[in-house]
C-alpha positions, 0 to 999 in steps of 0.5 A: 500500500502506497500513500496515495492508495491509502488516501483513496482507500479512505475516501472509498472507505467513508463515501458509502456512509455519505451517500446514504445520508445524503440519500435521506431526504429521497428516501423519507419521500418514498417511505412517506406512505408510513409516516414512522419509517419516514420520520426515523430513516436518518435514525434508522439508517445510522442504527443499522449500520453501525450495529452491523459493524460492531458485529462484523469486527467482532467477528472480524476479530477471529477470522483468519483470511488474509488483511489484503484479501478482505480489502479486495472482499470489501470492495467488491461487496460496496461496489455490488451493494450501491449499484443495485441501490442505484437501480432501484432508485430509477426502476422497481418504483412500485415495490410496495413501502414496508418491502422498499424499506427492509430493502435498503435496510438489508442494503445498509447491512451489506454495505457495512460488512463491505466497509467493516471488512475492507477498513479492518484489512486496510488499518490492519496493514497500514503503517502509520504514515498510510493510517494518516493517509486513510484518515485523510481520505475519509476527510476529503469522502465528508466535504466533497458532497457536502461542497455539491449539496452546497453548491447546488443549494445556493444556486436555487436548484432544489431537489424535487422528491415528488417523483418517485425516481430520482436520477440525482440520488442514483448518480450518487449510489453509482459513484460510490460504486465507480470509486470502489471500483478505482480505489480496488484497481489502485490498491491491487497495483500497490506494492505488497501487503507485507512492506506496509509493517515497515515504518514509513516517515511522515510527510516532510519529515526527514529525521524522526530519531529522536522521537520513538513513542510514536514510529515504529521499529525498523524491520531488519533484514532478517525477522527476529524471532517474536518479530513476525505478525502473531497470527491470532492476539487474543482480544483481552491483550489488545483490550489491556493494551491498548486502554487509552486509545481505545476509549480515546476513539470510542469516546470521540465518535460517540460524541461525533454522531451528535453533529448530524442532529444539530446541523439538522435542527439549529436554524439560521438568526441571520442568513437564508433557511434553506442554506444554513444545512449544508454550509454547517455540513461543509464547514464541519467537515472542512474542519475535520478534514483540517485536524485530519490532515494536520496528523501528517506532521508528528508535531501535531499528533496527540500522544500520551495515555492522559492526554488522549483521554482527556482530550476526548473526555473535553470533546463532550462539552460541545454538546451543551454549547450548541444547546445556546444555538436556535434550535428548532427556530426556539431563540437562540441565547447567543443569536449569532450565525457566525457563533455557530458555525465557528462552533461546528467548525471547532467540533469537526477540528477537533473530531479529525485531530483526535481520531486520527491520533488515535487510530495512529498511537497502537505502535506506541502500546504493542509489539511489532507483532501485534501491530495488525491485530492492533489495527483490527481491534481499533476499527472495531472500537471505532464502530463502537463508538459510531454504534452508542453515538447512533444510539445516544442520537434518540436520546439526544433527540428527545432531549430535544423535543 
């Protein structure tokens, strides 16, 4: 795997997750006819998704197939999963409501094992320059339909959902499919799986000799013993090892998953309703594009056991902030658009630094060779947290009212 790869590896890896919550609004007019599912797509879509994949690393967590053979298996279950949603959109209009919904629903499923499976191999071979690469490339998936959903906003070309079709929503389904399709060309032309276990440096850094909490040991040129990938490490010695970056990510995402809610509800003081949605999606996700993409110099990487669960435990208090926001066209205690947005924009900044951090601390915390198992087991915290902040989202939403 190259730094390009891994940077593709990432867009491809997080753009299935977009697609549909940009699919929300199509499918709330098709799920229309039984106002339950209509009012509980977004909340259903992210529950399922993010159960199935605290099932699928679990699993993961045993299987012994090969790290680069489940990054091929979950390209071709994401490009096969969002090409029938594409067609789905435009033919079989007349499936019936109930039988339409557990369609998507089982799609969802399928579309999570496919990430679940190919982010497990793709961390699990990943140096940690090539992690940052990924984090990277999951940033640039969230603020690229977020820019097109903006643009075309502000241009007045509003999207029609009374029709059942929708030529729009199935262009975004074939896109994933089509960049599933590059990202498995560009990473079967990469170098083997195995050169990925060196250390690579981080961009722009020349001399990193100084610093080892961080950079993984040199491979020799022969193995040493007790240098190979173990095979199977147990899960309990990941979970003692690894206690702080682990919390770390959980923690970070699970506060994350509040931000789809407030971007949806918190209405504009000063500016025009109709653009305030996607200016806060872009502008969250620029942010984390930015905390992201400034893990590629060691210098800005947080390290350190007490830091990093700080760090994440300080994130929390976002929450409460936007509760000074004008949510729901309530009043807003600090009536100010700029407010807001510059608080979203903190919340994503600060959402890409940490979780990029902590994807790339396990060399400091396990041997070299239960630096695979490592990655594997962090993907799965990572789906946890995703799973409680779907969860916590009901809540949230009926703290709300």
């Amino acid at each position: 795997m190259n730094y390009t790869s891994a940077i593709l590896l990432g867009v491809m890896l997080l753009w299935p997750w977009n697609a549909f919550l940009l699919a929300t609004p199509y499918l709330r007019h098709r799920f229309l006819p039984i106002p339950t599912l209509s009012n509980n797509t977004a909340s259903s879509i992210m529950t399922v998704s993010t159960v199935t994949s605290v099932v699928t690393n679990m699993w993961l967590q045993t299987w012994k197939k090969d790290y680069r053979d489940r990054v091929v298996m979950g390209h071709v279950i994401i490009a096969s999963v969002f090409a029938v949603l594409a067609v789905l959109c435009v033919l079989f209009l007349w499936l019936p409501t109930a039988f339409y919904f557990c369609v998507v629903m089982l799609l969802d499923c399928l579309s999570s094992v496919g990430v679940s499976v190919a982010q497990n191999g793709s961390f699990a071979l990943a140096s940690e320059r090539n992690t940052q690469g990924i984090m990277m490339g999951q940033g640039l998936a969230g603020i690229m339909p977020a820019l097109v959903s903006l643009v075309a906003t502000t241009a007045g070309d509003s999207v029609d959902y009374s029709s059942a079709a929708s030529w729009s929503t199935a262009f975004s389904f074939f896109v994933a499919t089509a960049i599933a399709g590059l990202s498995l060309f560009v990473f079967s032309r990469s170098k083997p799986a195995k050169k990925d276990l060196e250390q690579e440096p981080f961009i722009g850094e020349e001399d990193l000799t100084s610093s080892t909490e961080l950079r993984r040991p040199e491979s020799p040129a022969y193995p040493v013993p007790g240098d190979e990938p173990a095979s199977n490490v147990p899960i309990r010695v990941l979970a003692e090892k690894l206690k702080a970056p682990a919390f770390s990510i959980i923690f970070t995402f699970m506060v994350t998953l509040s931000f789809p809610i407030f971007a949806e509800l918190v209405e504009p003081n000063n500016s025009v309703s109709q653009a305030i949605i996607p200016i806060a999606f872009v502008v969250w996700n620029g942010g984390d594009l930015l905390g992201r993409s400034i893990c590629a110099k060691e210098k800005f990487v947080v390290k350190g056991s007490r830091n990093l669960v700080t760090y994440a435990l300080l994130r929390f208090f976002f929450i409460p902030v936007f509760f000074l926001c004008n949510i729901k066209g309530r009043g807003a205690v600090i009536p100010s658009d700029i407010f807001y947005l510059l608080l979203q924009f903190c919340f994503g900044v600060t959402s890409g630094h940490l979780s990029s951090s902590s994807m790339m601390s396990p060399g400091a915390y396990v041997s070299k060779s239960e630096l695979s198992a490592a990655g594997g087991y962090m993907t799965l915290c990572l789906t946890i947290g995703l799973a409680l902040g779907a969860l916590a989202s009901f809540i949230l939403v009926a703290l709300i009212g």
